[in-house]
Each structure stands twice: as C-alpha cells, then as structure tokens.
Backbone bond lengths (Angstrom), bond angles and torsions (degrees), N, CA, C in turn:
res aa  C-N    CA-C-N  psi(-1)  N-CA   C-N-CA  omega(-1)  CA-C   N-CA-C  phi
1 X - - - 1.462 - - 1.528 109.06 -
2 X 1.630 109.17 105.93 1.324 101.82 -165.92 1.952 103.79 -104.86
3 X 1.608 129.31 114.41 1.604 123.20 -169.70 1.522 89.28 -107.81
4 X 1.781 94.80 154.58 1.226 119.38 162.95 1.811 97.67 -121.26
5 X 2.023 99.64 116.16 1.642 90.46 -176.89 1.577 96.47 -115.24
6 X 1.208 114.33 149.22 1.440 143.53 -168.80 1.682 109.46 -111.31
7 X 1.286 120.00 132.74 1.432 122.83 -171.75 1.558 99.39 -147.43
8 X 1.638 125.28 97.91 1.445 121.65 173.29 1.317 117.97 -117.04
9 X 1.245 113.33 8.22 1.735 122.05 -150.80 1.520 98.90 -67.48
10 X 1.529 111.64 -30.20 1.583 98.93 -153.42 2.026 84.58 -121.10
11 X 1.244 111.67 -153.24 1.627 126.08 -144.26 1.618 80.69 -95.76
12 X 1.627 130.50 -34.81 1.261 125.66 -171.10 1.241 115.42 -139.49
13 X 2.084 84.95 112.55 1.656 102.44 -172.94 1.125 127.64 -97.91
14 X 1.538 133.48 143.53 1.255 153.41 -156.79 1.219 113.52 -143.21
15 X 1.454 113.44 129.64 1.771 116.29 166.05 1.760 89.59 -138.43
16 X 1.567 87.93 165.09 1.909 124.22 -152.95 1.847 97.27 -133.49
17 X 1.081 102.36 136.93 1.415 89.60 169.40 1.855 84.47 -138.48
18 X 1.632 101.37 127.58 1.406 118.37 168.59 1.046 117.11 -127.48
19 X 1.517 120.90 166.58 1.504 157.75 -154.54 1.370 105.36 -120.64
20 X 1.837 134.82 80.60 1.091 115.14 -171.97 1.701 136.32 67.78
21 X 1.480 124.34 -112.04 1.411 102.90 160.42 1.739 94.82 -114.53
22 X 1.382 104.79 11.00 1.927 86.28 -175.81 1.329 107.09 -91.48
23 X 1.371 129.45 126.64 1.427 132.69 152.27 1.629 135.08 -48.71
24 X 1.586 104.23 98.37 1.816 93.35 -174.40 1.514 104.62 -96.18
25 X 1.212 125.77 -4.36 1.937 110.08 167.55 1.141 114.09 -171.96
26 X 1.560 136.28 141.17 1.046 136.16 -157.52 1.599 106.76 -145.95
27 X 1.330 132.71 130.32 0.900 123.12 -163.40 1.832 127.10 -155.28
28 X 1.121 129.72 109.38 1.607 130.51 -115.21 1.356 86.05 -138.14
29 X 1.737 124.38 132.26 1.413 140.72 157.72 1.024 119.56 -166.35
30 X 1.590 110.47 142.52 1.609 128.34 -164.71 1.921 86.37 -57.50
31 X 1.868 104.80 148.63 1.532 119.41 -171.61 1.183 102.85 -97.05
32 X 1.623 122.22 34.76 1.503 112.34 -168.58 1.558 116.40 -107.35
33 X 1.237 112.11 157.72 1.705 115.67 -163.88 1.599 117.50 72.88
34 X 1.599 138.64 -91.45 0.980 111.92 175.19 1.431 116.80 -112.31
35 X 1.409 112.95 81.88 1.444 95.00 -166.58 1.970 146.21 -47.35
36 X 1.383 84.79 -30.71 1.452 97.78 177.95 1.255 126.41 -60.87
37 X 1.633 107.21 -46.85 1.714 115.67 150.35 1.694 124.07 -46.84
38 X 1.135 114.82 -24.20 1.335 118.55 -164.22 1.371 96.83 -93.58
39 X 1.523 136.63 -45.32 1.305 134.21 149.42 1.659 119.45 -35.90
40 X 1.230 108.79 -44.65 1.477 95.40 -172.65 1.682 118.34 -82.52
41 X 1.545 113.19 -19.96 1.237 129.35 178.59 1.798 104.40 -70.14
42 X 1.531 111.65 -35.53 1.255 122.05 -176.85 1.468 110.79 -67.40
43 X 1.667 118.17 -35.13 1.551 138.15 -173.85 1.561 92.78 -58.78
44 X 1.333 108.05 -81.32 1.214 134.86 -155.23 2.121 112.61 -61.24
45 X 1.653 100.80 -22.92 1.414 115.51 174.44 1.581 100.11 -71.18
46 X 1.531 116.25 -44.65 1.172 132.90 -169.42 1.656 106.01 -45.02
47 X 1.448 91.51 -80.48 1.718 118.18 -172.62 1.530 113.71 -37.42
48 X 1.673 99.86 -50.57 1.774 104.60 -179.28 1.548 109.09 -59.73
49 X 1.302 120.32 -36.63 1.521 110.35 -142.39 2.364 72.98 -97.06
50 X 0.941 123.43 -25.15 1.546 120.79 173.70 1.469 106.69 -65.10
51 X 1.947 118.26 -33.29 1.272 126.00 158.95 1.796 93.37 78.16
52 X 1.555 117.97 36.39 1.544 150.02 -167.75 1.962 98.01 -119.65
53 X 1.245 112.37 141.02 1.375 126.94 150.65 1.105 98.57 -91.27
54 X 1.499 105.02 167.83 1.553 141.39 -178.52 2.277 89.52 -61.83
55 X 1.443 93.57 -43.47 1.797 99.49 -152.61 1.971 110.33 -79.56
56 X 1.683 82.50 -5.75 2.022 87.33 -179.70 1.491 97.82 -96.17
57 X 1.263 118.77 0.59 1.372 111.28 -174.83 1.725 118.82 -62.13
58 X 0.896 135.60 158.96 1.525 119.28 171.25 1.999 123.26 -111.91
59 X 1.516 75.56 4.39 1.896 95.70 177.68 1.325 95.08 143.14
60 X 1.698 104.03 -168.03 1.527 144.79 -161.24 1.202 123.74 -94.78
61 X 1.003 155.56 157.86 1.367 132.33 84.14 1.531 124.51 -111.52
62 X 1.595 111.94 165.24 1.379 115.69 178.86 1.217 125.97 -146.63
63 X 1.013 134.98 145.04 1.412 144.86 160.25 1.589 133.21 -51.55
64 X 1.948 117.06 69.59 1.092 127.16 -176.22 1.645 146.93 -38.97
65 X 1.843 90.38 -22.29 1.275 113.20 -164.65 1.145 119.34 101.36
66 X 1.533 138.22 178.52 1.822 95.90 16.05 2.004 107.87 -73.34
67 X 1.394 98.97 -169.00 1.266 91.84 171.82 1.638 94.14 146.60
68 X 1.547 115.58 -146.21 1.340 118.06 -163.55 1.866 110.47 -64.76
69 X 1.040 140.38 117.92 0.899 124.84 158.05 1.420 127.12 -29.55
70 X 1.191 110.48 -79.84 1.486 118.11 -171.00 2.015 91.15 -49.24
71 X 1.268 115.69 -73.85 1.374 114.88 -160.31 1.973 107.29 -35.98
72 X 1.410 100.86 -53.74 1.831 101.69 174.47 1.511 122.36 -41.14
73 X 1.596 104.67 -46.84 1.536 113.59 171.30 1.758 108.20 -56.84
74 X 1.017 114.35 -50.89 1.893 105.44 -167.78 1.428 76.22 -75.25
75 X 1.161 136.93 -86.35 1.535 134.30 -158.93 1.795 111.35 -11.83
76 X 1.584 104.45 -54.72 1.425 101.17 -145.63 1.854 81.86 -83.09
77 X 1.374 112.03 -44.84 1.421 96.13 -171.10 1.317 132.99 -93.18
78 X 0.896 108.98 28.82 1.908 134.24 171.50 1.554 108.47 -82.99
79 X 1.857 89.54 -45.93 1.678 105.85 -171.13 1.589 97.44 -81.22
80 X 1.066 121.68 -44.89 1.399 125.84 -176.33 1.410 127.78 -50.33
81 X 1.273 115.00 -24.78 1.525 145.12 -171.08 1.656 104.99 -114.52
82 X 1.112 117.36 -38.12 1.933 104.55 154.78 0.832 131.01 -53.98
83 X 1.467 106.39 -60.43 1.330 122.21 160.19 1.795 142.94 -27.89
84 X 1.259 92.07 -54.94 1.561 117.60 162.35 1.246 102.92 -63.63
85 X 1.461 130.30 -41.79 1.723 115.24 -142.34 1.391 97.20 -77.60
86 X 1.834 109.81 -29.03 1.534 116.42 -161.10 2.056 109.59 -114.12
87 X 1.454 100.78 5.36 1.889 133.17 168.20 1.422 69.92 43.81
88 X 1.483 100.01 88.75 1.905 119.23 145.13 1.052 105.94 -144.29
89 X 1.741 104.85 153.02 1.583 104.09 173.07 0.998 128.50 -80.96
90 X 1.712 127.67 169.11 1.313 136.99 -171.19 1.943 109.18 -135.15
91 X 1.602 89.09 134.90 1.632 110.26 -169.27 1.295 90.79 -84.65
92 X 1.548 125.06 100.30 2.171 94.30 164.14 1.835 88.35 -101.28
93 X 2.060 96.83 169.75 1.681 108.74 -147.09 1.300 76.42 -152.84
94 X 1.697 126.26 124.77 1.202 125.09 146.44 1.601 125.49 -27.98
95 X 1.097 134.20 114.40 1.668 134.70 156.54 1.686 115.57 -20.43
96 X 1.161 97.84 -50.61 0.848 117.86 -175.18 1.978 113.15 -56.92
97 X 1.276 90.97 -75.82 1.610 89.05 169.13 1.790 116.08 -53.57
98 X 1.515 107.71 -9.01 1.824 96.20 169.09 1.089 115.05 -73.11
99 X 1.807 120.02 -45.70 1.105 125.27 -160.06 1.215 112.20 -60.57
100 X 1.548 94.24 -42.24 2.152 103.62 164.79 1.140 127.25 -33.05
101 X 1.165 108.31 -56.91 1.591 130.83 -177.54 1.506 122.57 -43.86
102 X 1.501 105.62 -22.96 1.595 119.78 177.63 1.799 106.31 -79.10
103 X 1.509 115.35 -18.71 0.982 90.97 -179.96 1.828 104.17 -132.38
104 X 1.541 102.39 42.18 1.256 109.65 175.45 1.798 125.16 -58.16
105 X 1.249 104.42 1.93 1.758 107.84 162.09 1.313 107.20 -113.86
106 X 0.989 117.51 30.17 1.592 123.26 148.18 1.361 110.76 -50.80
107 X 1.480 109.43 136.77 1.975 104.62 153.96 1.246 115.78 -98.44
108 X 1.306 121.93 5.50 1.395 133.49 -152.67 2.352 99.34 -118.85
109 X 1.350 110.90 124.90 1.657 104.54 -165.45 1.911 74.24 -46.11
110 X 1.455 90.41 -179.71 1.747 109.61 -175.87 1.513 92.92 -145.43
111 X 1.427 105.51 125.60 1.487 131.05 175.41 1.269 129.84 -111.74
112 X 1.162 105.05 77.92 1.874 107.36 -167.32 1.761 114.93 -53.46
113 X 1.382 123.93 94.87 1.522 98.87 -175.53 1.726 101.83 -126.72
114 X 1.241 91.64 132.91 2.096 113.42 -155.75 1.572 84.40 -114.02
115 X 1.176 117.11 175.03 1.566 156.02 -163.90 1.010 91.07 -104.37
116 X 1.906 133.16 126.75 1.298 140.66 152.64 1.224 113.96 -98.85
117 X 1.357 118.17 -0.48 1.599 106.55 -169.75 1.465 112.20 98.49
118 X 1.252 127.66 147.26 1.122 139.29 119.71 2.268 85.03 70.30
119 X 1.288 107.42 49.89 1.215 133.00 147.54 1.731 99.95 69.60
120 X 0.898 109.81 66.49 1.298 118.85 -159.97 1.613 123.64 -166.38
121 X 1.459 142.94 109.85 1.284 132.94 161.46 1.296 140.32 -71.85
122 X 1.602 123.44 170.00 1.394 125.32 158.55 1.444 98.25 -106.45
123 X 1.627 120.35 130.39 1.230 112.07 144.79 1.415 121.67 -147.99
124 X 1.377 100.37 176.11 1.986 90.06 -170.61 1.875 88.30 -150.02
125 X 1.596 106.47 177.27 1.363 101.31 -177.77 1.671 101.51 -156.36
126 X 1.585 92.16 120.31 1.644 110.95 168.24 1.540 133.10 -113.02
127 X 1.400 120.94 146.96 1.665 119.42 -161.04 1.418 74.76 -111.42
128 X 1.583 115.95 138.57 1.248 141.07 127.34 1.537 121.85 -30.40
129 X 0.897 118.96 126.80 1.706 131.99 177.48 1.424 119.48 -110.15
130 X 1.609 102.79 16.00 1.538 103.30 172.45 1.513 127.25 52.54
131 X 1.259 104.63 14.21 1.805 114.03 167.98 1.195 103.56 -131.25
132 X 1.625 136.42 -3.12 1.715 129.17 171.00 1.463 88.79 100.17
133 X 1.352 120.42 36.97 1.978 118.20 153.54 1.585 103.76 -133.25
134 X 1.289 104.67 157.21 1.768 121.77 159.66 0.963 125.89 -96.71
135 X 1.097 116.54 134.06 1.525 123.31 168.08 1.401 111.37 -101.20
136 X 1.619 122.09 118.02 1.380 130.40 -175.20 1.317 112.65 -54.60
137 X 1.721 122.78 133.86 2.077 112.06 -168.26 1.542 78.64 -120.01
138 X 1.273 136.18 26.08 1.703 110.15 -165.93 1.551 98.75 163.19
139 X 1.666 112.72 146.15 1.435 117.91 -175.05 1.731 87.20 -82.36
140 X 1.603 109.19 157.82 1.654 105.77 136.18 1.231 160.53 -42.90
141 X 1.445 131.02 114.15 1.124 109.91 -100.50 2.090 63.00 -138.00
142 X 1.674 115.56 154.85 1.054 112.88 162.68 1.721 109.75 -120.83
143 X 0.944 155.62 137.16 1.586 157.66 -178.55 1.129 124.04 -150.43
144 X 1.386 99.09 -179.73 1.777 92.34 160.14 1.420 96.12 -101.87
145 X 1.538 103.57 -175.35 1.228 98.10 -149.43 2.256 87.64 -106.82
146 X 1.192 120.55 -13.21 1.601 108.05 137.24 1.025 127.18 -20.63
147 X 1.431 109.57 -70.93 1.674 118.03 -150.48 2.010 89.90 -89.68
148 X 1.495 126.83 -23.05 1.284 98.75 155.41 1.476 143.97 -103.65
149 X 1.632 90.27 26.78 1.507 89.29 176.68 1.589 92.69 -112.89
150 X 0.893 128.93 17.38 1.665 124.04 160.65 1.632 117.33 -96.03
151 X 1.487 107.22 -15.10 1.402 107.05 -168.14 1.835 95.95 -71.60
152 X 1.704 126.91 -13.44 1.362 103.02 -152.72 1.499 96.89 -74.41
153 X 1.081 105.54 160.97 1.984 102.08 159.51 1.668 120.78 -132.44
154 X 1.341 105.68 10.00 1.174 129.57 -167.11 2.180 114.45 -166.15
155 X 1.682 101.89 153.81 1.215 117.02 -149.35 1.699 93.58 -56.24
156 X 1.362 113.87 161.86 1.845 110.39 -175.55 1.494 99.36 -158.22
157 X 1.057 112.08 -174.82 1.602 117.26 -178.20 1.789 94.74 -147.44
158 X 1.616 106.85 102.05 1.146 94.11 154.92 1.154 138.85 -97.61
159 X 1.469 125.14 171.52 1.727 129.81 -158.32 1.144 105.60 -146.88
160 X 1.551 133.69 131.62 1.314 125.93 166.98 1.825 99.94 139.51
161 X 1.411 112.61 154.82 1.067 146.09 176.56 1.972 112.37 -48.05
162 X 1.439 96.48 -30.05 1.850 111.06 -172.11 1.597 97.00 -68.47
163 X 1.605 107.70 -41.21 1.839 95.27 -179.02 0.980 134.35 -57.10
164 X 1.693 114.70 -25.01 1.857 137.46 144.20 1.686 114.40 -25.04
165 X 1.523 103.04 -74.94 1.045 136.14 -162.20 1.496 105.99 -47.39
166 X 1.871 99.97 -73.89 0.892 117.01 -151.79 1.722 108.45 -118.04
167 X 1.712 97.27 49.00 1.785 92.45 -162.56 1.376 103.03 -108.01
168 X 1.467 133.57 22.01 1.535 120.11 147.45 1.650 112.02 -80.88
169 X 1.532 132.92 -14.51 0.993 103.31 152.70 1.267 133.60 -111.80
170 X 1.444 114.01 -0.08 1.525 98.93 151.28 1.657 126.86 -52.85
171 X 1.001 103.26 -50.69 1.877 107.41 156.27 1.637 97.44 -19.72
172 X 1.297 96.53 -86.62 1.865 103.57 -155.82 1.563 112.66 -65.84
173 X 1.637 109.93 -30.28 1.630 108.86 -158.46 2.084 88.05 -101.98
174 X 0.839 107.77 -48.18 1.955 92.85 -176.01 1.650 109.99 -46.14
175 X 1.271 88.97 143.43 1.882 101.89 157.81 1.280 148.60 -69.73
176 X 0.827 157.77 109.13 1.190 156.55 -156.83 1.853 102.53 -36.72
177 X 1.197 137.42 136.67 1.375 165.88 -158.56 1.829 107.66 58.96
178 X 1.155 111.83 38.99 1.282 108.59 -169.13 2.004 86.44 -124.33
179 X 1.941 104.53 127.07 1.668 103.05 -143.10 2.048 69.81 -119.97
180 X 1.234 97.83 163.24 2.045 126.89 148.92 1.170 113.72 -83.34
181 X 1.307 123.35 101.72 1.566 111.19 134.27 1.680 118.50 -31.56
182 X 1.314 77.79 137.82 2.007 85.18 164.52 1.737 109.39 -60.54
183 X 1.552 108.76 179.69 1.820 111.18 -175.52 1.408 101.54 -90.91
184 X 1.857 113.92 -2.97 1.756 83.38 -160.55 1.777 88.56 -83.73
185 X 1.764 110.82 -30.12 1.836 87.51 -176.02 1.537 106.64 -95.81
186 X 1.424 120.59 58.13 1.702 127.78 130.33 1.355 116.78 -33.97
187 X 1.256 92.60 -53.11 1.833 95.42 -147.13 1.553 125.44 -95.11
188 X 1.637 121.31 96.00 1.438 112.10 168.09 1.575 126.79 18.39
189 X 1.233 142.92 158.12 1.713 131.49 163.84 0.952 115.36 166.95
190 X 1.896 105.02 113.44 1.109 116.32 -175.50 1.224 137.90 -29.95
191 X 1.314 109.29 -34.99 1.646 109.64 177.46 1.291 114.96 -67.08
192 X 0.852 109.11 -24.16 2.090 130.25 169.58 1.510 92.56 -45.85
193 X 1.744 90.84 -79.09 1.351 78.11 -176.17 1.586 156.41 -57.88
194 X 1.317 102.02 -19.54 1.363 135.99 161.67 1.810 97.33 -37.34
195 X 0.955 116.52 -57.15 1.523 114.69 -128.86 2.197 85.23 -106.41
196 X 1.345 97.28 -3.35 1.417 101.06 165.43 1.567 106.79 -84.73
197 X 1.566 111.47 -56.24 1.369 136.66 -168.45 1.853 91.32 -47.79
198 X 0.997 102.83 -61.76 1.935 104.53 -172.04 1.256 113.59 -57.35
199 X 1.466 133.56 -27.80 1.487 158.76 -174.03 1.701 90.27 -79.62
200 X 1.210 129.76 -58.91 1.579 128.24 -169.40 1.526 103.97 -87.64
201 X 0.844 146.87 -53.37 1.255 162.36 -173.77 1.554 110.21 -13.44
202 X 1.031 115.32 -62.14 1.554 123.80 -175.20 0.996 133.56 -92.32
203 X 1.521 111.18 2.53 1.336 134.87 124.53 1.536 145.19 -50.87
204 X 1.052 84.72 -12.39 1.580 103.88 172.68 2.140 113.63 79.45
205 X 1.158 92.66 5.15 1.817 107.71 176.69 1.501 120.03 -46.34
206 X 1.620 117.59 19.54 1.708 124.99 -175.01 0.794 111.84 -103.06
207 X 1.092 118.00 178.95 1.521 133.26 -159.25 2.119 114.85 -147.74
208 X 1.409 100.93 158.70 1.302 95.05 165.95 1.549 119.31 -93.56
209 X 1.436 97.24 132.17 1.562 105.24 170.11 2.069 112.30 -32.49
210 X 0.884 102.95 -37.14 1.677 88.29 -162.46 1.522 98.20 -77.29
211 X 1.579 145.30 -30.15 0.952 164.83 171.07 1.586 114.04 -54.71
212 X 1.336 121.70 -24.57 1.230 131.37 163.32 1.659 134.59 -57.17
213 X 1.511 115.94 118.85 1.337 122.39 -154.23 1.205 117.70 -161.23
214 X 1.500 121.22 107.12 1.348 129.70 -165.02 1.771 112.29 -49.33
215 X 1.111 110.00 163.19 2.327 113.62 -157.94 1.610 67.37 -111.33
216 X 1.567 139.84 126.90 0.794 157.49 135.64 1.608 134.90 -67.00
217 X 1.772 99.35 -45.74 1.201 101.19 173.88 1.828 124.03 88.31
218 X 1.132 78.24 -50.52 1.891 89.50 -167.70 1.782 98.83 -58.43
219 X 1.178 107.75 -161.14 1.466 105.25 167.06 1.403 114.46 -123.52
C-alpha cells in the first residue's frame, strides 16, 4: 500500500509519502508567497527521492480541516486532481485529529484547540488508547474559545496555536488539571497523517476524488 499524504490546513505545509505503516519521506515548509507551487515542488521532491510515479501510487490522503482556508483549498484540490488524473482513492482526516496525533502517547484525553479567526476556536477531543492511536470523544467543534474552555470537566492536554492566541484566558477560564502542549507539536504533519491513513486504509475508509471538500466549519 503505497500513500501520498498532504497537510495544508495550517501556515506550514508538509506531505509524507509511505509504504504501509513505514514512513519513506517527509517533507515540511512555511506556505508563504506562492503556496500552490510550493505544494507541488513538495509532491514532486517527495515522489523522486521515494523514486515512485504519480501511477504506483495506491491513493491519498489529506488534511480536510478545519484550518487555513486558502491552505485547505490548494490542499484539497491539488489532491483532488492527482487523484483523478491516475482514478485512485483519497483518505480526507480532520486537521484536527492530525494535530492530535503528535501527542498520541498522551495519558491525558488531547484537545487540539487552533485559532479560527475573528475571536473564535477549532476544537475537538481524543482519548489515548495506550498503543499510540485516538479514539474520537467529540465532532469538531467551532466556538469561542469561553464557551470551550468551560466544556472541560476533567484533566486534558491542550494542543494548538489558540493557547498563543488566546492564552490570558486559558490562564483565567481553564480548570485546574487541564495541561499545554509545548509549540513545537502545534502544528498538523503529514507524517501524522500517514500513519492514520495506513491505520484506516484496509478498511476500506476512502473516498472518491470528485466528492472531496475542505471541513470549513464556519457557517
């Protein structure tokens, strides 16, 4: 099972191309100036140094959101249009559950909560399963970030870019056993996703390329 995984949701994009659950290359740069070029230079850096065509591939996966607008749009339709050119399927994976994924040996549930803009969060919430997977506790969720720092009722580990943002009131509004991730696992990553994509895969959890459509969230 050979994936090409795609990660644009946030400011710094990364795609992985793996072999099953082993990772053969991974490859990470800020999405700034032209992003769409910088995705495709990232595709194509990928594939050579995997020493893979576009046509041995066996499908996708991608990173749905929520998250950057603009980045979801090149993300979803970069993948959407590979996909098609060579009619393979495509895995899309909440952002959200990637960002998780960095701290899937957590003992603590893990609450990814990112910056939506305009005073407002993304968050979602996963329990550790004590082998390095999540189990989803909650859909994605958009708010302010009030009304989701009251929902905890119990100890959590949050993750994400919003504790930046929005960390004088996590200070005042979180509960006591509710911890920060550090900044370096903020950030979405493909290889994350990879190693979800290989976990769902043989299950049959894909999708058709034309059916593909970034999780926005907003209303």
């Amino acid at each position: 099972m050979k994936l090409l995984s795609v990660e644009t949701s946030s400011p710094v994009f990364s795609v992985a191309v793996s072999e099953g659950p082993r990772l053969l290359v991974f490859r990470q740069e800020e999405g700034q100036g032209r992003p769409s070029l910088l995705l495709a230079d990232l595709i194509q850096e990928a594939l050579q140094e995997a020493r893979w065509d576009l046509a041995e591939l066996d499908g996708f996966a991608v990173s749905i959101g929520p998250g950057s607008f603009t980045g979801l749009r090149i993300g979803a339709m970069t993948v959407k249009t590979l996909a098609w050119s060579v009619s393979k399927p495509v895995l899309p994976v909440s952002s959200l559950e990637v960002v998780a994924r960095n701290l899937a040996d957590s003992v603590l549930p893990v609450v990814p909560f990112l910056d939506a803009w305009k005073g407002n969060v993304y968050m979602a919430s996963f329990i550790p399963d004590g082998r390095g997977s999540l189990r989803r506790a909650g859909p994605d969720e958009f708010l302010s970030p009030e009304e989701a720092l009251r929902r905890f009722e119990g100890p959590a580990l949050l993750v994400g870019n919003g504790l930046k943002k929005y960390a004088e009131k996590v200070r005042s509004l979180a509960p006591a056993g509710v911890e920060q991730a550090p900044p370096e696992s903020w950030v979405p990553r493909a290889d994350r996703l990879c190693r979800i994509a290989a976990s769902r895969w043989p299950a049959g959890l894909v999708d058709d390329p034309h059916r593909l459509v970034p999780q926005y969230l907003y209303p």
